[in-house]
C-alpha positions in Angstrom: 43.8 33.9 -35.0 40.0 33.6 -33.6 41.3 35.2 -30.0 42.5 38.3 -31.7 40.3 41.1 -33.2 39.8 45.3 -32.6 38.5 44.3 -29.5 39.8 41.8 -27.9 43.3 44.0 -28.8 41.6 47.1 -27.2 41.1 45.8 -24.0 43.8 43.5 -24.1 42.0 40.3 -23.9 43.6 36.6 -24.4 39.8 34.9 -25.3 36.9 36.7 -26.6 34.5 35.8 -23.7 33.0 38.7 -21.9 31.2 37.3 -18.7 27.3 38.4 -18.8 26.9 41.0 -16.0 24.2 39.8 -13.4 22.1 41.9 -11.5 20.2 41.8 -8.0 23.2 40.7 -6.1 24.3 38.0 -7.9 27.4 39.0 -9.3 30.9 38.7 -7.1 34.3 39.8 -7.1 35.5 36.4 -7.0 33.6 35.3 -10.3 34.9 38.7 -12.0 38.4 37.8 -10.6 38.7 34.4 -12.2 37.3 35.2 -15.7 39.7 38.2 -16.0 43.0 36.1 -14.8 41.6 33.7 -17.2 42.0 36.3 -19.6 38.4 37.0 -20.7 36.0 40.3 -19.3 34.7 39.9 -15.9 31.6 41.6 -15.4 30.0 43.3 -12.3 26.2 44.7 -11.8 26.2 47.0 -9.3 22.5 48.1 -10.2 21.7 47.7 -6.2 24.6 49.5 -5.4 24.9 53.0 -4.0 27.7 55.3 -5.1 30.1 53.9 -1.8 28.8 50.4 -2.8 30.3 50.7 -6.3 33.3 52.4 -5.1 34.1 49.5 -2.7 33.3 46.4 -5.2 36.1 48.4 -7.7 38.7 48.6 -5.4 37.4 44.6 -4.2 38.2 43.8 -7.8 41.3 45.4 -8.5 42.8 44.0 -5.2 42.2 40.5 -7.0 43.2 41.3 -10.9 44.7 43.3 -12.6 43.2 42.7 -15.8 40.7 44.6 -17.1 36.7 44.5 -16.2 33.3 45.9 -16.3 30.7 47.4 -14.6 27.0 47.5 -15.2 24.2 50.1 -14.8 20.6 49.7 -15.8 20.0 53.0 -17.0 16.7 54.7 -16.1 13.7 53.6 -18.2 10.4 55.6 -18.4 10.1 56.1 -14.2 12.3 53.2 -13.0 14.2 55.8 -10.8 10.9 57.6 -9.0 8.3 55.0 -9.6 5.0 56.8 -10.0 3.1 54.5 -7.8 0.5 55.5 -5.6 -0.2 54.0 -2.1 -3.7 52.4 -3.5 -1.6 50.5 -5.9 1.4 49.5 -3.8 -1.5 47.7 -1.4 -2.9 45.8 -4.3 0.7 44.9 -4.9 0.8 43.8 -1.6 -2.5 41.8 -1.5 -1.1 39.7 -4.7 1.6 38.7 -2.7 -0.3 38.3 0.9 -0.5 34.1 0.5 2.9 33.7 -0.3 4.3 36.4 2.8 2.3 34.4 4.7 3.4 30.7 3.6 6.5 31.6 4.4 6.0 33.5 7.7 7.1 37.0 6.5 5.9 39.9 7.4 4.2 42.1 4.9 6.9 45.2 4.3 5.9 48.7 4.5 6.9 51.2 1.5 10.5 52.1 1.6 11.5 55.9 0.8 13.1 54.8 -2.3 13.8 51.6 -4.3 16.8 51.8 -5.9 19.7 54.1 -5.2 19.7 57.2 -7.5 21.4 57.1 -10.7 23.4 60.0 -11.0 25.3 59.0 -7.9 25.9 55.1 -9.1 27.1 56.7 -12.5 29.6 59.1 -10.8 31.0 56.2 -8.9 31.4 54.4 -11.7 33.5 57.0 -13.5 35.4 57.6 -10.3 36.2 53.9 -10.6 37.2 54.0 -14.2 37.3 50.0 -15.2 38.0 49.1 -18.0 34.9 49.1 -19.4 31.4 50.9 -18.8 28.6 48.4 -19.5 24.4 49.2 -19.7 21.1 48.1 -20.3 17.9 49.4 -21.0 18.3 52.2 -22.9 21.4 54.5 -24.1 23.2 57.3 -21.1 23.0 60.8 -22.6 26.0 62.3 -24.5 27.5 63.8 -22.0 28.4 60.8 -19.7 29.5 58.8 -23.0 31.7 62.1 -23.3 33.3 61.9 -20.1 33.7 57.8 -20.4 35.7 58.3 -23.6 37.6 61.4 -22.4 38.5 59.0 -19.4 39.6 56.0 -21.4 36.6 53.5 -20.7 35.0 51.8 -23.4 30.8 51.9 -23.5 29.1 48.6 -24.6 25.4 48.7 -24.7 23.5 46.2 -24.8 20.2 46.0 -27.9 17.9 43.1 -28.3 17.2 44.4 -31.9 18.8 46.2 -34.8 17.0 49.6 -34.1 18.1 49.5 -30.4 22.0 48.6 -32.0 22.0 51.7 -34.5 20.4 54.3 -31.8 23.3 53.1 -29.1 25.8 53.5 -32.7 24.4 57.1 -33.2 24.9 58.2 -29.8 28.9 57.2 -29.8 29.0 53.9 -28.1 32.1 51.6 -28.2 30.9 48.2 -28.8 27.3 46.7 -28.7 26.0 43.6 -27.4 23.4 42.2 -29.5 21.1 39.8 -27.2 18.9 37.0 -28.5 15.4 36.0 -26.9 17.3 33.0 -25.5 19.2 34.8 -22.7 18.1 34.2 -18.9 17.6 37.4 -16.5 15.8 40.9 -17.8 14.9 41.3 -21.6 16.9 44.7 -21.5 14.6 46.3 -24.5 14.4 49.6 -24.4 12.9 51.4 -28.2 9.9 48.8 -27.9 8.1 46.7 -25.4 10.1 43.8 -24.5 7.4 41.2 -25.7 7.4 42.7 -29.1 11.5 42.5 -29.8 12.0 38.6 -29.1 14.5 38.0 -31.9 16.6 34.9 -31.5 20.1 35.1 -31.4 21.1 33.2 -34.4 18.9 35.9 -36.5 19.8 39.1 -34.8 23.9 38.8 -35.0 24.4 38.8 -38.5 21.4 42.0 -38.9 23.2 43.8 -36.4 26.5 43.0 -37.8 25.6 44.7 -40.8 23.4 47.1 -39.5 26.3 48.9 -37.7 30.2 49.4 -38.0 31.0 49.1 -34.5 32.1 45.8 -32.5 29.6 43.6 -32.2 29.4 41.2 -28.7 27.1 38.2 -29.4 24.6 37.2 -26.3 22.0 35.0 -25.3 22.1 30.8 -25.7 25.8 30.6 -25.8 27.2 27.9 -23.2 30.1 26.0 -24.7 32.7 26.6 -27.6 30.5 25.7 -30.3 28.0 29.1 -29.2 30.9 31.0 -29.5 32.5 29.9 -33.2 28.8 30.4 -34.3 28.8 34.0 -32.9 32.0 34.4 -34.5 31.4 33.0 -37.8 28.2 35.4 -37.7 30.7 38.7 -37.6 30.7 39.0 -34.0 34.0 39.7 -32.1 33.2 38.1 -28.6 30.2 36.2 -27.0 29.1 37.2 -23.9 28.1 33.9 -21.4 25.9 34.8 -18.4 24.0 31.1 -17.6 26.8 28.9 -17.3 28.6 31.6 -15.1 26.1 32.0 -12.8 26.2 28.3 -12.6 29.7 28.4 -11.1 30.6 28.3 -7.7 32.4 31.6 -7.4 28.7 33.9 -8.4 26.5 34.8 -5.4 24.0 32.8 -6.6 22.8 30.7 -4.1 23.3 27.7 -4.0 20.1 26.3 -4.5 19.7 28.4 -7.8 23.2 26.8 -9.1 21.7 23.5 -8.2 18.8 24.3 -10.0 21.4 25.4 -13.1 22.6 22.1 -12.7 19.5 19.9 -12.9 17.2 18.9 -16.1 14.6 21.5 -14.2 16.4 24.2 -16.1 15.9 22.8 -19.4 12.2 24.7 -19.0 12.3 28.3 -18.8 9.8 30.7 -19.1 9.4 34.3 -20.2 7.8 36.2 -17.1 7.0 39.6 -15.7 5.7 38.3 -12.3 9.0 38.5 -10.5 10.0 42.2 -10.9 7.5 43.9 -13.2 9.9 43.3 -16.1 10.1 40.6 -18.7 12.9 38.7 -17.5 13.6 34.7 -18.6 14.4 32.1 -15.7 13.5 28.6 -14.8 9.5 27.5 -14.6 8.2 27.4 -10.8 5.1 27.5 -8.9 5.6 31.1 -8.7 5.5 31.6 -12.6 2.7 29.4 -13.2 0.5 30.6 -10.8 1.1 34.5 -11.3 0.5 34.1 -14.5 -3.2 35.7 -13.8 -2.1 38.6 -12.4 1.3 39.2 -14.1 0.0 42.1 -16.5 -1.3 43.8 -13.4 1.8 43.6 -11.7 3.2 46.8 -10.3 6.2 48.5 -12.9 9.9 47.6 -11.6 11.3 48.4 -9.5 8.2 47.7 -7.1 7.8 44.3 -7.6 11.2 43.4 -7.9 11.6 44.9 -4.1 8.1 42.9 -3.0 9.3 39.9 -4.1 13.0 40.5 -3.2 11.3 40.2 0.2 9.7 36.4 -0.9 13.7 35.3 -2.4 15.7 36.0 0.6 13.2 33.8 3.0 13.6 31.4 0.0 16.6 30.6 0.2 17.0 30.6 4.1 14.0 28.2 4.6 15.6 26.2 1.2 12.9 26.5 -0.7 13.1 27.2 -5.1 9.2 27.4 -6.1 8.8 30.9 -5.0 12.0 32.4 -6.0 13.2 33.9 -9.1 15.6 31.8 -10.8 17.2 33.5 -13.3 18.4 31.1 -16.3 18.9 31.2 -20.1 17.6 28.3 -22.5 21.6 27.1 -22.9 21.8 25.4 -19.2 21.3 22.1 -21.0 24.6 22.7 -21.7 26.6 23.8 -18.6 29.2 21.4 -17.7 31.5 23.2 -15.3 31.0 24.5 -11.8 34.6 26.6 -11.4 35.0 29.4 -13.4 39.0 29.0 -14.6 37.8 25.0 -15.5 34.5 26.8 -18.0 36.9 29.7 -19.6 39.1 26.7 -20.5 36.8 24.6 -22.2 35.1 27.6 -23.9 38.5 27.9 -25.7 38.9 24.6 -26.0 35.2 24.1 -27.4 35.8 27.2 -30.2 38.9 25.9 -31.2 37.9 22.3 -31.8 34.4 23.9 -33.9 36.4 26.2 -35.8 39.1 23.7 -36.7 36.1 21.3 -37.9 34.5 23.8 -40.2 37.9 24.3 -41.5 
């Protein structure tokens, strides 16, 4: 009875697991393939993408299910689209960076026309696309593209990190919302208030949101294995959403030395940071985070530093090297077991079956 509920039956889902949607390139078809077939919600971010990007990774996806999935936006916050960023200020960005472009033999970029693709055209390709499912962060779309979701058929599930941000996305006409605790790894996707000031844990934020709105309510943020998910259950929610132990697998584009680094006691310490894309975003403690931590406030908004230090991951990973990368991670990869994503779904139903049974 646990697999079945408004809205695992609305999207026609076997399991209530909705895979987290990762940004910054490091979700994959593959990974969205194998959590659909295995009868859960495969998520994409295709934040980075441009409108033909988007268009491309739908028909990727539906080439390899045909099960239902979603895909992410980050919708605009304050000036995210057209940073307002003079050129003083992009060459003090630079000049925090300098020692670290040079330990690693880079270059120093110059400024790019834009930073991120524009918004109107990702959000057009996304209703082009028509998944199953329309899935956002930071902030609520305006009425009209909610209109034109539902009059196409896709369910909107927004994402709130506390019970103000879950009634606004309720208000607006949103589907489902996903109700994210503190623990969660990436970007703190906080939109009504700074991020630093709406750091509510998971365990107290599902049951306030729960009853704070009359929508479904997707639980997020510290949830690993089956026992993550009967608590998220028994707390009113009708799915958990996993993004750690996902990334962890070998079918994400992470690299590899960030799933290794899932895999090892190092990920047991995370830290909250803004250093790595001018966001608050949660991930494993390097030499990066520690020694930004001086000049994190200063940091340019996203998505400037995100695109510096894009610059400092990709030479990262060729020259193998983890203490100047981001390393996106959620305070559950104690927990992660699995490496395949078919052999994690599994055990996740497993898992909540054996806790439920017990509390019974």
């Amino acid at each position: 009875m646990w697999k079945s509920n408004a809205l695992t039956r609305r999207l026609g889902l076997q399991v209530p697991i909705v895979q987290g949607p990762f940004g910054s390139g490091l979700s994959s078809v593959d990974l969205v393939a194998a959590v659909s077939n295995a009868g859960g919600l495969g998520s994409f971010g295709v934040h980075h993408l441009d409108g033909a990007g988007i268009r491309d990774v739908a028909a990727k996806i539906r080439a390899r299910t045909d099960r239902p999935f979603a895909l992410n936006l980050w919708i605009p916050l304050h000036d995210s689209e057209d940073p307002q960023v003079d050129d003083d200020e992009f060459v003090r960005a630079i000049a925090n960076l300098a020692p670290y472009f040079a330990e690693l033999n880079l270059p120093v970029p110059n400024r790019p026309a834009r930073f991120t693709p524009a918004f109107a055209e990702q959000m057009e390709a996304v209703l082009e696309a028509r998944p199953a499912v329309f899935s956002f962060v930071f902030g609520v779309p305006d009425a009209r593209v909610l209109e034109r979701c539902h009059d196409l058929g896709i369910l909107t599930l927004g994402a709130a990190t506390t019970v103000d941000e879950a009634v606004s996305l309720e208000r607006a006409g949103v589907d489902v919302v996903v109700a994210s605790g503190f623990e969660a790894g990436g970007h703190r996707i906080s939109f009504l208030r700074p991020a630093e000031e709406s750091l509510t844990g998971t365990l107290a934020l599902i049951p306030q949101v729960v009853d704070a709105v009359s929508i479904p309510v997707v639980a997020a943020g510290g949830i690993a294995d089956g026992r993550g998910i009967a608590a998220a259950l028994c707390l009113g929610a009708q799915a958990a959403q996993i993004g750690t132990a996902f990334l962890a697998c070998e079918e994400s584009a992470a690299s590899e030395l960030h799933r290794q680094a899932l895999h090892s006691p190092q990920a047991r310490d995370t830290a909250l940071t803004r250093a790595f894309t001018g966001r608050l975003a949660r991930g494993i403690r390097n030499r990066f985070v520690e020694e930004t931590r001086s000049i994190e406030s200063g940091v340019p908004q996203y998505p400037v530093q995100a695109w510096l230090t894009g610059h400092l991951k990709k030479a990262s990973i060729a020259q193998t090297r983890t203490d100047l990368m981001s390393l996106w991670s959620g305070q559950s990869a104690g927990l992660i077991r699995h490496r395949e994503a078919a052999a994690l779904v599994a055990e996740l139903v497993r898992g909540t079956r054996a806790a439920l049974e017990k509390l019974s």
